[in-house]
MITORLO-455175 format. One record per residue: residue number from 1; y negated, x negated, z negated of N, C-alpha, C, O, CB in turn. Coordinates in steps of 0.05 Angstrom, whole numbers, always signed. Glycine has a CB too. Layout:
N
<drenmar pos="NUM" n_v="Y" n_u="X" n_w="Z" ca_v="Y" ca_u="X" ca_w="Z" c_v="Y" c_u="X" c_w="Z" o_v="Y" o_u="X" o_w="Z" cb_v="Y" cb_u="X" cb_w="Z"/>
...
***
This chain:
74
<drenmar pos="1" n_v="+13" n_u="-818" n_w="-402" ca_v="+24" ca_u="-798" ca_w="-419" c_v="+55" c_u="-799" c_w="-416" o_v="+65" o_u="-796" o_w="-394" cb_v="+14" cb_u="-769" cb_w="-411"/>
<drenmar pos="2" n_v="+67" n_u="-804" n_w="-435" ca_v="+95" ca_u="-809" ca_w="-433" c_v="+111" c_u="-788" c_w="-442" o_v="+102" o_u="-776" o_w="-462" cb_v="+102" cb_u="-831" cb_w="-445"/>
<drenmar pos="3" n_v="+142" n_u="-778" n_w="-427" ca_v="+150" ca_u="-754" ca_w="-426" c_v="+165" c_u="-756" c_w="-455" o_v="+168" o_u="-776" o_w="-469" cb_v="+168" cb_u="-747" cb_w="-398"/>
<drenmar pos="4" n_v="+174" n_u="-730" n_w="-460" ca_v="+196" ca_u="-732" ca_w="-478" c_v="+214" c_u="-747" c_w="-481" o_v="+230" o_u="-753" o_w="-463" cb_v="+206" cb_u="-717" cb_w="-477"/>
<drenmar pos="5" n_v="+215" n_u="-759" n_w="-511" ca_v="+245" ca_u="-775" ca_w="-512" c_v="+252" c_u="-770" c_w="-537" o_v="+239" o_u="-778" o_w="-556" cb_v="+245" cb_u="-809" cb_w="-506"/>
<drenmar pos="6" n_v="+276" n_u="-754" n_w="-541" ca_v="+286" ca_u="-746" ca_w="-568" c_v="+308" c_u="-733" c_w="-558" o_v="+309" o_u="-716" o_w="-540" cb_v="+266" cb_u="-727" cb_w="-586"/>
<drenmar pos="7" n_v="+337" n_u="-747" n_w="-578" ca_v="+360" ca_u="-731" ca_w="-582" c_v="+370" c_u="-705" c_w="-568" o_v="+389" o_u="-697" o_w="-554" cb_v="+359" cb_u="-725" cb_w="-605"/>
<drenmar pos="8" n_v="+341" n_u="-693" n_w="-582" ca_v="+353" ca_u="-669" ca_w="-583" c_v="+343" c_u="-650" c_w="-555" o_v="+345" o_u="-626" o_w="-552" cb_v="+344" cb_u="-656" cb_w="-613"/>
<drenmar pos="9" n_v="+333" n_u="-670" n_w="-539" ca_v="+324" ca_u="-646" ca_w="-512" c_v="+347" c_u="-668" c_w="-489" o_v="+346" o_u="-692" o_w="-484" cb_v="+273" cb_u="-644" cb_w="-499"/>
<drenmar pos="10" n_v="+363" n_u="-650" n_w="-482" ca_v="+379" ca_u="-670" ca_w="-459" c_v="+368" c_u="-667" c_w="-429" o_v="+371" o_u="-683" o_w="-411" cb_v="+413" cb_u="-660" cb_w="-458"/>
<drenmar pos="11" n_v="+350" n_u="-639" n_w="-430" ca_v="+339" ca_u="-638" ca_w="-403" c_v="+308" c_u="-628" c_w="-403" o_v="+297" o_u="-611" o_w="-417" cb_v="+356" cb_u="-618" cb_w="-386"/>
<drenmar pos="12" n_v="+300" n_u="-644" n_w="-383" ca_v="+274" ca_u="-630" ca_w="-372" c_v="+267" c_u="-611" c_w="-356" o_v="+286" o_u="-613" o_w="-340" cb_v="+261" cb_u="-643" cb_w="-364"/>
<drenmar pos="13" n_v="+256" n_u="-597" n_w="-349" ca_v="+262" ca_u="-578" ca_w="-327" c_v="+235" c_u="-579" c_w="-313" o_v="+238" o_u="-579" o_w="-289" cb_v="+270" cb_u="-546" cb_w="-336"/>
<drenmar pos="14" n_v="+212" n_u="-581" n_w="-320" ca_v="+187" ca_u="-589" ca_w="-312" c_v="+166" c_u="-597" c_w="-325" o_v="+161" o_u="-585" o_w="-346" cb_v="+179" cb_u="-574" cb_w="-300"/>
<drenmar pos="15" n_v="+149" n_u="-620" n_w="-316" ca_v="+123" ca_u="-629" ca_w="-333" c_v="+105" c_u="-624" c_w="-315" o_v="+118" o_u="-627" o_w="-294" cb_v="+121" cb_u="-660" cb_w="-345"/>
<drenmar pos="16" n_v="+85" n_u="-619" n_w="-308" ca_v="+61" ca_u="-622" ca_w="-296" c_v="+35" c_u="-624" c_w="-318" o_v="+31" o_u="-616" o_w="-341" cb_v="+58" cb_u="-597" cb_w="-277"/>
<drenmar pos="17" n_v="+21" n_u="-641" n_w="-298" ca_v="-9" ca_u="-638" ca_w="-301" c_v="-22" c_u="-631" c_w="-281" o_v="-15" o_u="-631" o_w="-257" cb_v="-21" cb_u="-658" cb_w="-309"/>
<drenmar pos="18" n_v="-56" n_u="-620" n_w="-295" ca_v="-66" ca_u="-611" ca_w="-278" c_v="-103" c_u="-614" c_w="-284" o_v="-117" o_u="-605" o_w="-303" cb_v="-53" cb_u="-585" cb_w="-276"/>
<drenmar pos="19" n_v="-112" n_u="-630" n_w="-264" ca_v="-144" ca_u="-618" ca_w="-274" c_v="-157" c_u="-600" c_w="-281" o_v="-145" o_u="-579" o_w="-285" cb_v="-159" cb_u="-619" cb_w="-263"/>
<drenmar pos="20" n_v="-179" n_u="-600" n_w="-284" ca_v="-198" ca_u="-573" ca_w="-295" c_v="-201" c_u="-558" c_w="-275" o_v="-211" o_u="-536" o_w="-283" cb_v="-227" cb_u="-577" cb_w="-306"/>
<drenmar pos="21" n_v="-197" n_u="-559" n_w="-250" ca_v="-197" ca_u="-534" ca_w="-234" c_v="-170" c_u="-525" c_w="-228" o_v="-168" o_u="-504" o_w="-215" cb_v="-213" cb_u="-537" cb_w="-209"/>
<drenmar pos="22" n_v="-146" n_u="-539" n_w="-235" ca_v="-124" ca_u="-527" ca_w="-236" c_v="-109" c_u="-535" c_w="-213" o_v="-87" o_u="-528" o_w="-205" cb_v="-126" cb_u="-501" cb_w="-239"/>
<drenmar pos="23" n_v="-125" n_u="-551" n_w="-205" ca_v="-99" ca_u="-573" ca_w="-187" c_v="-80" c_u="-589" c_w="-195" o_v="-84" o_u="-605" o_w="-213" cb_v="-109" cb_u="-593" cb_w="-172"/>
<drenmar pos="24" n_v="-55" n_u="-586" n_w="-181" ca_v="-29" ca_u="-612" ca_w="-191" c_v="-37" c_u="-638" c_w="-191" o_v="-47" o_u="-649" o_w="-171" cb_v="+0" cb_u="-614" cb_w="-170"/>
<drenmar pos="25" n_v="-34" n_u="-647" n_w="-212" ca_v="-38" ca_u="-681" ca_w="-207" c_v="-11" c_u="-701" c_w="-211" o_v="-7" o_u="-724" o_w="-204" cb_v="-63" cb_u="-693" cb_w="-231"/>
<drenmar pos="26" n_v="+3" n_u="-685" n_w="-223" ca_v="+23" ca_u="-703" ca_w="-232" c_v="+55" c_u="-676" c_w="-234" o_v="+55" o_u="-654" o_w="-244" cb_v="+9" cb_u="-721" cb_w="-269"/>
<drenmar pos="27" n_v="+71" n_u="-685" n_w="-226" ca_v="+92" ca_u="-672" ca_w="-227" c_v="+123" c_u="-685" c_w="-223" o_v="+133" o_u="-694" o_w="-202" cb_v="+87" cb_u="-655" cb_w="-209"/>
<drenmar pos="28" n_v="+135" n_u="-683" n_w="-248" ca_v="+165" ca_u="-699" ca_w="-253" c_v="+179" c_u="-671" c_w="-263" o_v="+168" o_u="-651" o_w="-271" cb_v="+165" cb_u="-729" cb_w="-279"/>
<drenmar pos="29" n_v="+209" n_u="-677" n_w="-261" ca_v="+233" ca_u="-665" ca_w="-277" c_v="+254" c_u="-684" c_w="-295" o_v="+275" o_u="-677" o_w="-306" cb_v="+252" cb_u="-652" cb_w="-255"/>
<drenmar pos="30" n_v="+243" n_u="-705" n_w="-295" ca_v="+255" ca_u="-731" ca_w="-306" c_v="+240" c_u="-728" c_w="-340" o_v="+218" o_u="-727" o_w="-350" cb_v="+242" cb_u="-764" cb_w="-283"/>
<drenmar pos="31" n_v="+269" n_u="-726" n_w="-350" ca_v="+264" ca_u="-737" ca_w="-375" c_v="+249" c_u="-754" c_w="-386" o_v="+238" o_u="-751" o_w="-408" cb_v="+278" cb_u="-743" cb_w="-381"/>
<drenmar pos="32" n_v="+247" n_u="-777" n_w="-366" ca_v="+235" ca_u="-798" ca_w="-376" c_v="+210" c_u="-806" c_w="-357" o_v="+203" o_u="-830" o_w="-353" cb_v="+255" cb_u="-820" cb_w="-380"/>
<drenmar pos="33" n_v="+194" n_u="-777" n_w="-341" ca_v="+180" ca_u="-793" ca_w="-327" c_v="+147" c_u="-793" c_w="-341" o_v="+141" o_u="-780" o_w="-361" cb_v="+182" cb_u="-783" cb_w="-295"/>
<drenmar pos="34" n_v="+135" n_u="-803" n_w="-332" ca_v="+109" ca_u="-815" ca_w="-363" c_v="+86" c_u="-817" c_w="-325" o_v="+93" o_u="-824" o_w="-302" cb_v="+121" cb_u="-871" cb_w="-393"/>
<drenmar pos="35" n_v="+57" n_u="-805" n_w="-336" ca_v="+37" ca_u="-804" ca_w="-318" c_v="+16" c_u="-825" c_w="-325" o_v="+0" o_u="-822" o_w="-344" cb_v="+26" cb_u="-777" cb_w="-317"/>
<drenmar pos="36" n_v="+17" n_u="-849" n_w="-306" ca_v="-5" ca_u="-866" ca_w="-309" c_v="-41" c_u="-861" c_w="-302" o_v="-56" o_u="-879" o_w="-296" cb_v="+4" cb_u="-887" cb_w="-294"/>
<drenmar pos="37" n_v="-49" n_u="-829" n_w="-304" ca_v="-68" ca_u="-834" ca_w="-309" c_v="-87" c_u="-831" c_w="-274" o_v="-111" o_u="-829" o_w="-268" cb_v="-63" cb_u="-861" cb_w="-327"/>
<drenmar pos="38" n_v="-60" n_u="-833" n_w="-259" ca_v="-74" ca_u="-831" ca_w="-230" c_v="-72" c_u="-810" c_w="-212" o_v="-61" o_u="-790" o_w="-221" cb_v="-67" cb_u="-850" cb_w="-215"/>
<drenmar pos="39" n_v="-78" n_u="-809" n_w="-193" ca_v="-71" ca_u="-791" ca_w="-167" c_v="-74" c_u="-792" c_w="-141" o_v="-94" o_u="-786" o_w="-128" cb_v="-80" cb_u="-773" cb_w="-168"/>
<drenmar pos="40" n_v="-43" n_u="-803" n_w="-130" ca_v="-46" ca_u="-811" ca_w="-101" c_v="-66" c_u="-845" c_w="-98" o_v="-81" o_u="-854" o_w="-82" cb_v="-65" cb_u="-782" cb_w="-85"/>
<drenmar pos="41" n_v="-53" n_u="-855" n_w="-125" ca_v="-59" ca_u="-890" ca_w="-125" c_v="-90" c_u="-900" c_w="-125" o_v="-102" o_u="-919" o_w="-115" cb_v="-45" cb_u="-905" cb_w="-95"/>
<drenmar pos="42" n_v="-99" n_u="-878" n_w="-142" ca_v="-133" ca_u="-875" ca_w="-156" c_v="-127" c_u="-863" c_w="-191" o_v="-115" o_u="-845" o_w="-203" cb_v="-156" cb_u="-843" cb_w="-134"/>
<drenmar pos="43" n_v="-141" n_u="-883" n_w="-195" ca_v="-149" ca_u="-878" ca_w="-221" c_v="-167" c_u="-855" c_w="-227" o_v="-192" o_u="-857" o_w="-224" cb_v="-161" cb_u="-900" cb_w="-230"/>
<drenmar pos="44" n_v="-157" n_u="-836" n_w="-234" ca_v="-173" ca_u="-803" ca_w="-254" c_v="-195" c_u="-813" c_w="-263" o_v="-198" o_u="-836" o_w="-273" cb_v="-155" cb_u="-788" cb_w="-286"/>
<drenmar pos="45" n_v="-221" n_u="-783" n_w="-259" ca_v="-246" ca_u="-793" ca_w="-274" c_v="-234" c_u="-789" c_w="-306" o_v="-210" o_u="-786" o_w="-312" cb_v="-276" cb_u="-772" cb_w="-266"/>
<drenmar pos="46" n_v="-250" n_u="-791" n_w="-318" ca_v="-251" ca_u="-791" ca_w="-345" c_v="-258" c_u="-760" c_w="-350" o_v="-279" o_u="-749" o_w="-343" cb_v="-272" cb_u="-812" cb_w="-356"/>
<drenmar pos="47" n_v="-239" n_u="-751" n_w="-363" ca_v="-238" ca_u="-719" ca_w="-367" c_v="-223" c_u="-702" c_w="-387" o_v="-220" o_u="-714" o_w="-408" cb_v="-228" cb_u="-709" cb_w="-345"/>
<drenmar pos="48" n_v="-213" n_u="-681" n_w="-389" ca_v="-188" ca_u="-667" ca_w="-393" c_v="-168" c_u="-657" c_w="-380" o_v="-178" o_u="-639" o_w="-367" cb_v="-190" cb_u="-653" cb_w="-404"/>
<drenmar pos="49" n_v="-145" n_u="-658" n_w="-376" ca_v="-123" ca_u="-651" ca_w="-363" c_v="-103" c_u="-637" c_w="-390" o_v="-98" o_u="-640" o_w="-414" cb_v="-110" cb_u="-679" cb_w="-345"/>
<drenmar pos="50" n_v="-95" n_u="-616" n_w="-360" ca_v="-81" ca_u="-603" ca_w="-377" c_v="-51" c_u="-599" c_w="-368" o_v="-43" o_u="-591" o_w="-346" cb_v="-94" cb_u="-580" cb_w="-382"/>
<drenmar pos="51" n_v="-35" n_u="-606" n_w="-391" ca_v="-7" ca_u="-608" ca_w="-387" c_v="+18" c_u="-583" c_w="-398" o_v="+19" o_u="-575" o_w="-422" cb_v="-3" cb_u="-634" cb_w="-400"/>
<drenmar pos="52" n_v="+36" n_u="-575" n_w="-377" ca_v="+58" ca_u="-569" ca_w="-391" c_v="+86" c_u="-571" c_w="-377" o_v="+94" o_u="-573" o_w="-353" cb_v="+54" cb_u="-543" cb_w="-400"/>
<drenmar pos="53" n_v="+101" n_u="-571" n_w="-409" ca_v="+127" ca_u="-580" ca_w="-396" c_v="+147" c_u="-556" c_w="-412" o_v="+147" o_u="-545" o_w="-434" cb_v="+135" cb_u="-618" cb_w="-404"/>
<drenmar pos="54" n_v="+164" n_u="-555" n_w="-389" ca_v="+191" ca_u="-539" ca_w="-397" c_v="+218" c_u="-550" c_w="-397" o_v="+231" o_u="-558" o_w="-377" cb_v="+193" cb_u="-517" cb_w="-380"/>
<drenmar pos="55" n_v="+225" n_u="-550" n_w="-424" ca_v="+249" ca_u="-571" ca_w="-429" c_v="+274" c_u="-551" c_w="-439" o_v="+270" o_u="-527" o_w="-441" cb_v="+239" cb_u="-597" cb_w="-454"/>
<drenmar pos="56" n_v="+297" n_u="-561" n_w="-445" ca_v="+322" ca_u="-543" ca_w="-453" c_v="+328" c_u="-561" c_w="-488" o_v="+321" o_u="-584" o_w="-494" cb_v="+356" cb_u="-548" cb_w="-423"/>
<drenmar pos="57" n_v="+338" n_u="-546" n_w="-501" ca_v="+336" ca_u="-554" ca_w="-522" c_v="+357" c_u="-556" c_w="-533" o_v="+367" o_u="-536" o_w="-542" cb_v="+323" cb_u="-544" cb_w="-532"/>
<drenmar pos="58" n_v="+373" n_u="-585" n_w="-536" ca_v="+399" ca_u="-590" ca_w="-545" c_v="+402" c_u="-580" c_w="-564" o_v="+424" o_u="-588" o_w="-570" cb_v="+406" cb_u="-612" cb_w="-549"/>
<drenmar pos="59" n_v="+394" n_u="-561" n_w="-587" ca_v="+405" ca_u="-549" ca_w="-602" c_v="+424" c_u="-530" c_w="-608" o_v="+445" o_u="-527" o_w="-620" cb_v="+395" cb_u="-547" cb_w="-606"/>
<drenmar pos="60" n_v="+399" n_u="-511" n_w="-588" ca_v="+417" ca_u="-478" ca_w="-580" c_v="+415" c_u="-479" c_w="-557" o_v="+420" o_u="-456" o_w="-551" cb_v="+406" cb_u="-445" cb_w="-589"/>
<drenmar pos="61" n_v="+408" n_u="-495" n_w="-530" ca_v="+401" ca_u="-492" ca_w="-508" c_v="+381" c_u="-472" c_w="-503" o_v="+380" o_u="-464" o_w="-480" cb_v="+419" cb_u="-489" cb_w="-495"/>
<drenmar pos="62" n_v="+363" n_u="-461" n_w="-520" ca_v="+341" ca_u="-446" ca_w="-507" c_v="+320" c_u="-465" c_w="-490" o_v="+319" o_u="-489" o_w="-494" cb_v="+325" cb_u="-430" cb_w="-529"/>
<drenmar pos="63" n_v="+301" n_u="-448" n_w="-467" ca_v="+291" ca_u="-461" ca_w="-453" c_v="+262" c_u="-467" c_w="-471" o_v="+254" o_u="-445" o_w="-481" cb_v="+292" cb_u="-447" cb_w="-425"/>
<drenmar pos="64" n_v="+245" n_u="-487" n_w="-477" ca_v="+220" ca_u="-482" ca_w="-489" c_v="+198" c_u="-492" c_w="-474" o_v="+198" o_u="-516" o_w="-468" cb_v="+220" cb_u="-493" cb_w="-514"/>
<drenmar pos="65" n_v="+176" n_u="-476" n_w="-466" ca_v="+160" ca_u="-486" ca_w="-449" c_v="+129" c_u="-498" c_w="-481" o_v="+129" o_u="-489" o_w="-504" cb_v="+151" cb_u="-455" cb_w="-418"/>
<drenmar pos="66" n_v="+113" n_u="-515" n_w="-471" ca_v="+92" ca_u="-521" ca_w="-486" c_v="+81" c_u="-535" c_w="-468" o_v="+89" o_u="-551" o_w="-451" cb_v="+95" cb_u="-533" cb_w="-510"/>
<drenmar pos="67" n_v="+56" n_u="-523" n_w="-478" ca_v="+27" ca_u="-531" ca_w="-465" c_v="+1" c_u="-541" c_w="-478" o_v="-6" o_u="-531" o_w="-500" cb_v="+18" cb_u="-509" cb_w="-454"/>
<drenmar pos="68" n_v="-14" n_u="-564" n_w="-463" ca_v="-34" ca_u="-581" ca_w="-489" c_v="-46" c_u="-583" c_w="-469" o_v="-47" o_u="-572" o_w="-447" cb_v="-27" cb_u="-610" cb_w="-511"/>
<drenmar pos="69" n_v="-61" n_u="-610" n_w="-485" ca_v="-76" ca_u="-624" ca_w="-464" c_v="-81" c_u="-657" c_w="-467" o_v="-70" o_u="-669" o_w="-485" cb_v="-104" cb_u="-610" cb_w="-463"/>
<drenmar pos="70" n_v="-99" n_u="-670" n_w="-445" ca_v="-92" ca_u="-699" ca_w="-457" c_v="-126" c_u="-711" c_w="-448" o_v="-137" o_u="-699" o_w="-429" cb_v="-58" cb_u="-719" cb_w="-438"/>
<drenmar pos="71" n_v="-139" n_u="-731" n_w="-461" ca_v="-162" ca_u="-739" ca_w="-443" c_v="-162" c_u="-763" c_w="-441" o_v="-152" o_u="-779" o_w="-456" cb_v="-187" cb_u="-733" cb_w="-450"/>
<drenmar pos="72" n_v="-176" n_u="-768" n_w="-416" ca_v="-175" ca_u="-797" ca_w="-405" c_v="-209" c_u="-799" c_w="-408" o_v="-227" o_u="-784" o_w="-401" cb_v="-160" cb_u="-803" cb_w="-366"/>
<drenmar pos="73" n_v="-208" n_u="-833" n_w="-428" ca_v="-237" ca_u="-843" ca_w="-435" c_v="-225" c_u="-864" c_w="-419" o_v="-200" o_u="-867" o_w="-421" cb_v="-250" cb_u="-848" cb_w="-469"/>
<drenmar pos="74" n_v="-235" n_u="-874" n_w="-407" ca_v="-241" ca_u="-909" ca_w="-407" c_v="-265" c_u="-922" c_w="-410" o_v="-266" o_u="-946" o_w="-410" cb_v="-235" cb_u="-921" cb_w="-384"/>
***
């Protein structure tokens, strides 16, 4: 899952993911950091995870948080 990359957000402030019971699996503040899918150098079952990230918004600088989700088939 690869992080934001666009103009118009100069900062990240937090991304996480998380499994279905709501554990951290993945956690960056990097603009550019992107989740391969693992945890602690294991490959994720095949599932849904759920993600959000809070970024600043080069426009007006408001802060915008959004939240989804992502699934891993293999």
């Amino acid at each position: 899952l690869q992080m934001i990359v666009s103009p118009t957000v100069p900062e990240v402030k937090l991304f996480n993911i998380y499994d279905r019971w709501g554990g951290l699996v993945f956690s960056s503040s990097s603009r550019f950091g992107a989740w391969d899918g693992t945890f602690k150098g294991e490959k994720m079952q095949e599932g849904v995870y759920v993600y959000m990230v809070r970024f600043i918004c080069g426009l007006d600088g408001s802060l915008i948080t959004k939240k989804g989700d992502v699934t891993i088939m293999r």
